[in-house]
N, C-alpha and C positions, 0 to 999 in steps of 0.2 A: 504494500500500500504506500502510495506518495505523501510524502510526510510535508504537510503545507502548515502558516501557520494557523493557531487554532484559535477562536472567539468564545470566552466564557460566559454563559448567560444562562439563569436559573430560569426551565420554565417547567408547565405542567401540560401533562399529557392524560388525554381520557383513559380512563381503563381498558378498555377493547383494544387504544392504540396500541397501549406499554404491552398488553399482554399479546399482541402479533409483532412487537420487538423481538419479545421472550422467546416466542413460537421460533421466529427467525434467525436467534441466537444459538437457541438447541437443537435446529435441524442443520445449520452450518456445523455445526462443531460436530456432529453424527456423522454430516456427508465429507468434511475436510480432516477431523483430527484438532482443529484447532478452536481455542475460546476466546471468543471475543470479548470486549468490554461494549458497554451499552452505547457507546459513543462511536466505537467506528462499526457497531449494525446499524444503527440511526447512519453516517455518513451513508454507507451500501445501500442500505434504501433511496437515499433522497439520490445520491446517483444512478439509480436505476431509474429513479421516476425521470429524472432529467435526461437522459437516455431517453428513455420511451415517448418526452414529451419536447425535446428537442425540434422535431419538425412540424409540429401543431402551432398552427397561428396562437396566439394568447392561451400558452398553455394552463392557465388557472381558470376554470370554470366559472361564470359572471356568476349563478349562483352561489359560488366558493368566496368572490371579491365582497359579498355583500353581508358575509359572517365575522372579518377581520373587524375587530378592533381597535 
């Protein structure tokens, strides 16, 4: 993994989210051997999302722009 540098910032996550963190934690470490820390499965997701959402015009869904705070 590319070691960039890192942004420290307290937030909160729904329950469902954290527990398909967890989901995604233990099925890496099953499929690879290795344990991640909750910080670089949150990174591999949000770079997979951004992968997947790279070529979509306004990849954030206007009903998604309308729940930010």
């Amino acid at each position: 993994m590319q070691h960039e540098k890192a942004v420290f910032r307290q937030f909160a996550l729904p329950v469902s989210v954290f527990d398909h963190l967890k989901q995604f934690q233990r099925a890496y470490e099953a499929r690879h051997g290795v344990r991640l820390t909750n910080n670089e499965v949150l990174s591999i997701i949000v770079k997979q999302h951004q992968s997947m959402t790279a070529n979509v015009e306004g990849a954030v869904p206007s009903h998604d722009r309308s729940e930010r705070h």
